[in-house]
Structure formats: structure tokens, C-alpha cells
N, C-alpha and C positions, 0 to 999 in steps of 0.2 A: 230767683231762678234756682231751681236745686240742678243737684248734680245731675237727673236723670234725664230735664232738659235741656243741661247743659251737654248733655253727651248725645242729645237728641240732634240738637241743632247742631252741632259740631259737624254729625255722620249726614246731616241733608245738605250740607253747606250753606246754611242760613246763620242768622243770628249774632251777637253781640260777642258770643263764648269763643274765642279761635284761638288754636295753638302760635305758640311764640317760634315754634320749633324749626320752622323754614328758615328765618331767618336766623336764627343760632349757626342753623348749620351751613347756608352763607358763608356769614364772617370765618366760619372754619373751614371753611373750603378756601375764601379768599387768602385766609393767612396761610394755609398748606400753599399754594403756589407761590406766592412772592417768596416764601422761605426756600422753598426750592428752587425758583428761578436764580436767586442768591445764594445758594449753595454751589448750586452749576457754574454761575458768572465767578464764582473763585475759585472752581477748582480749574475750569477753563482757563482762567489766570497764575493759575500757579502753573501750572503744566505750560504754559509760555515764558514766562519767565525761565523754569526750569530747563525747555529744553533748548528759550536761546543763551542760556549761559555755558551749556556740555555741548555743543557744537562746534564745528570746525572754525567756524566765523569769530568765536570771541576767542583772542589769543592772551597770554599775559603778558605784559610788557614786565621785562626786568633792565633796570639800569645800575651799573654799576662798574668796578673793578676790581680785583683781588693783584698783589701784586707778590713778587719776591724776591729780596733783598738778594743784588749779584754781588757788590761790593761795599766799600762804606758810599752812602749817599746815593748809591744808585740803584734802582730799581727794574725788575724788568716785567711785563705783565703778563701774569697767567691765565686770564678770563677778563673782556670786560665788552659791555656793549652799554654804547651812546657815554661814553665817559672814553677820554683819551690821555694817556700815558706820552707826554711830550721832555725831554732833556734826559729823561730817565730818575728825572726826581720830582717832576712837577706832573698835577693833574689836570686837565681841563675840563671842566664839570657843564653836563648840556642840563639841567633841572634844578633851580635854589631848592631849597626848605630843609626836611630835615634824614641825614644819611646815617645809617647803624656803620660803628668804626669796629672793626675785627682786627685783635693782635694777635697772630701767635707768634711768639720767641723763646729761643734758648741762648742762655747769656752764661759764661765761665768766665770767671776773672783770676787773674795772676794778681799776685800781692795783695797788696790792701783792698779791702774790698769796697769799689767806689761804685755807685750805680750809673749806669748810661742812661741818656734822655733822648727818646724819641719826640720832635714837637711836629707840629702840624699846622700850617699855618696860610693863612690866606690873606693878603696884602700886606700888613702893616698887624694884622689880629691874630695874635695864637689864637686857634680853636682847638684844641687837641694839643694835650700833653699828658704823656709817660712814661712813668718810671723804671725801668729795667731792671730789677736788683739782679747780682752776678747769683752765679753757682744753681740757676732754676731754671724752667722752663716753663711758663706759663699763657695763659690765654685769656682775653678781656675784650668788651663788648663795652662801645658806650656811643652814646646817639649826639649827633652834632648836627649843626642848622650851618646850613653853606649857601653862599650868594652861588649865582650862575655864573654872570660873566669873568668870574675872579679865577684864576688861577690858583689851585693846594697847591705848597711847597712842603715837602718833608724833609726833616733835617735830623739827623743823628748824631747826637754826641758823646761819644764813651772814653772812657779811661782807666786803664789796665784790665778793659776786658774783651775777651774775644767774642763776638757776636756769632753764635755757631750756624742757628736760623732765625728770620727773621720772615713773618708773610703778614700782608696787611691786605684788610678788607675794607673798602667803601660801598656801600649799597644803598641805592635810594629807597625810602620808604612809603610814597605816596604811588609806587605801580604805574600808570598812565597819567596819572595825572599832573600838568606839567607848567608851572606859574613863573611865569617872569621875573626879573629883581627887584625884592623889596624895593622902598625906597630908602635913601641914605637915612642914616640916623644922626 
């Protein structure tokens, strides 16, 4: 069959010669809408996500307390929520895992210059200790892992220096999210 019956038959709608071309474009109409339906169905889902997260409804939980040093050994608290400031030296912690520790202090010493130690400590375990050198004023950050039902004690020990300020910070770091006590080790 030449071409000119193959263009014959084609135009009567008869014959063996038939274009592929319907169905080409089928499968490309098929794939233009699943890609579209799938573009919609995510952007529908982004824009849910997005707008239940900027809504009134998701709030952020922060827990935590900041406190500052009244005297030697005691403490009095400046901000805290779901964390309770009990004796004036001790913490009562509502979340284990793990809490970012803020120091800020200004430490001057008379005489010899001996450093004070700030320790921090929860039953029986220092978790937290530092060192104060005199004549500065500095600020420090470091992350500790705390049980829940345990009591912080914070303890201060200087000698020959005047501790001028003193602020410490406990912040939990997992937000809302809120696990029970490990088990003992």
C-alpha cells in the first residue's frame, strides 16, 4: 500500500493505515490531570497545615524559670511557668529531658583571688557546675537532662568574693512535649 492509499483509507475511515495519534494524546491528557489533581491536593495541604499553625488555636507552650540571686543561697523568681521556685533555693521541675541553663553573673573579689562555684544539683547527682572567676562579668549557656519528679538544688560557694549579680535561667527544650521519668539507671 503506498502513501496515497494509505491517505485514502485513512480520510474514508476504512483500512489497516490508522493514526496512533488519539491515543498519544489520551495518555497526555490522562497525565495533565493526575499531575494537576496532585498539585492541588498539595497545595490544599500546605495551606492547611499553614493556616492551622498561624491560628489562634495553636498556642506555644513555654516552660521554664529564670530566677535572681537575693542573697547567698537564695533565690527569688523572675518569670517562670509549670516550673516552681520552692525554699528559695530549690526547683520543682513539671517535664524530665533536657533544659538550656543561663548564667549571668558579676563576681569582684577582695584579696586573693579564689573563684566561687555555683553547682546545681538533683538528689544525690551534680548536674551542673560553674565556675565564677572574680573581677568579671560573664554569661553561659549549657544544656542539662533533668528527671521530673526530682527536686534542683542550687548551691553557692565563694570566698573572698562579693557576688554583685547573679540571674539564672532553666528552660525546657522539647516545647509541649512532655515524658514522664526515665527509668532509674
Amino acid at each position: 500500500m503506498d502513501s496515497k492509499d494509505a491517505r485514502g483509507s485513512f480520510e474514508s475511515g476504512g483500512g489497516d493505515a490508522r493514526c496512533s495519534c488519539s491515543s498519544a494524546r489520551r495518555n497526555v491528557a490522562a497525565v495533565f490531570v493526575i499531575q494537576s489533581l496532585l498539585a492541588a491536593m498539595c497545595a490544599a495541604f500546605s495551606l492547611y497545615i499553614f493556616f492551622s499553625q498561624t491560628s489562634g488555636s495553636h498556642k506555644q507552650h513555654d516552660t521554664g524559670i529564670y530566677l535572681d540571686m537575693t542573697s547567698e543561697d537564695e533565690f527569688t523568681a523572675i518569670w517562670n511557668k509549670s516550673v516552681d521556685l520552692k525554699d528559695k533555693k530549690k526547683v520543682v521541675l513539671s517535664c524530665a529531658g533536657p533544659y538550656m541553663v543561663y548564667l549571668w553573673t558579676c563576681v569582684r573579689s577582695y584579696g586573693p583571688v579564689k573563684p566561687a562555684n555555683l553547682t546545681m544539683q538533683q538528689g544525690n547527682k551534680i548536674v551542673y557546675q560553674h565556675t565564677l572567676r572574680g573581677n568579671v562579668c560573664q554569661e553561659t549557656q549549657s544544656v542539662v537532662m533533668l528527671s521530673q519528679k526530682r527536686e534542683v538544688t542550687f548551691k553557692l560557694e565563694h570566698f573572698n568574693t562579693d557576688i554583685r549579680r547573679l540571674h539564672l535561667g532553666l528552660h525546657y527544650m522539647l516545647g509541649a512535649q512532655c515524658f514522664p521519668d526515665p527509668p532509674p539507671v
